[in-house]
PLY file of the C-alpha trace (Angstrom):
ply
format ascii 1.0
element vertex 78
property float x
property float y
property float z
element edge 77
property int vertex1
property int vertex2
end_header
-2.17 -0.59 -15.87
-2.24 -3.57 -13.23
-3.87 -6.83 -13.40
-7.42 -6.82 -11.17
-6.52 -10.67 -10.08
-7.14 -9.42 -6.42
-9.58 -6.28 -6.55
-9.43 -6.60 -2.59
-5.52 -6.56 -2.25
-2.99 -4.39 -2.87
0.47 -4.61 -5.14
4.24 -3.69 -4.22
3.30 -1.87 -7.70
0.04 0.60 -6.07
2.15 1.16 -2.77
4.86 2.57 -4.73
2.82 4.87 -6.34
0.61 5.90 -3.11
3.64 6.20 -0.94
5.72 7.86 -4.41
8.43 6.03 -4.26
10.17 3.28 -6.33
8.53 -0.22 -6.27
12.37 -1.42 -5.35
12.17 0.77 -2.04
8.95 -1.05 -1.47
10.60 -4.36 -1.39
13.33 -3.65 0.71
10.57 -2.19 3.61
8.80 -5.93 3.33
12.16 -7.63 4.33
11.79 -9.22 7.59
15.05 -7.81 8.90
13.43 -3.95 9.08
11.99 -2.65 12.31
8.28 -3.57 13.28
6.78 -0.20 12.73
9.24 0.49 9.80
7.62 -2.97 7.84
5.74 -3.50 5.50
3.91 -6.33 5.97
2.88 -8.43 2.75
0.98 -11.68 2.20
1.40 -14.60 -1.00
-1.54 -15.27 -3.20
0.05 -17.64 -5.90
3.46 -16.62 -5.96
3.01 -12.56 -6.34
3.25 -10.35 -3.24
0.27 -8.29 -1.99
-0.62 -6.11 0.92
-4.10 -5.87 2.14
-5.94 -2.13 2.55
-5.91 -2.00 6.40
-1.66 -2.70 6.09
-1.09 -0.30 3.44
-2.99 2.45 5.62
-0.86 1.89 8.68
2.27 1.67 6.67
1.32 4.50 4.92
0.24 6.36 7.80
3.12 5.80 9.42
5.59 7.53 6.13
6.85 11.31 6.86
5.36 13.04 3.41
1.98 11.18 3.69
-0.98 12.81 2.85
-4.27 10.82 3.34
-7.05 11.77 0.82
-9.79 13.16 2.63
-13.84 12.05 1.43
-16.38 14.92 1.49
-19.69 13.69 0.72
-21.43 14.46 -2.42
-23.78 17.16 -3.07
-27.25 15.72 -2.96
-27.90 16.75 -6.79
-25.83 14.30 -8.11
0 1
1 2
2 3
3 4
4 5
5 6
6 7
7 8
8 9
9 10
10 11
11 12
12 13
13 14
14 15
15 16
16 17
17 18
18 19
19 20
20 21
21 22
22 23
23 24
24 25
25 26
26 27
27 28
28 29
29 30
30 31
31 32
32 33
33 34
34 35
35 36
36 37
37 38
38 39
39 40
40 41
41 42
42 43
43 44
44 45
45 46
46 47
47 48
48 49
49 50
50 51
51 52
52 53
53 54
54 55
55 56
56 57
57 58
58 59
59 60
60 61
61 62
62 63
63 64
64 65
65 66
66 67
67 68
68 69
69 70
70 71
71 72
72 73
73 74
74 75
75 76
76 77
């Protein structure tokens, strides 16, 4: 479903879906005219628009309806 040109980074595209809302919404929380803790903040690797793991979290974190997955280890028979 999405291009793996930047394994480490994250798209407008997977926020949308993590924070489940519409890639359009994501946009207009990059804008530079939003609030600092209301931004999104994004970086340009050639000409498309990512966000790296550690920005998405805090962004995320940040988001009302949020709910961060939680690990549990696995069972040592696997």
């Amino acid at each position: 479903m999405f291009a793996a040109a930047h394994p480490e980074l994250l798209s407008l595209s997977e926020i949308a879906l993590l924070a489940d809302i519409q890639e359009r919404s994501v946009r207009n929380y990059t804008h530079s005219t939003r609030d600092g803790l209301e931004r999104l903040r994004t970086l340009k690797v050639g000409g498309r628009t990512y966000v790296t793991p550690h920005d998405a979290k805090e962004w995320l974190s940040r988001r009302r309806r949020f709910i961060p997955t939680r690990r549990t280890p696995a069972p040592d028979n696997y």
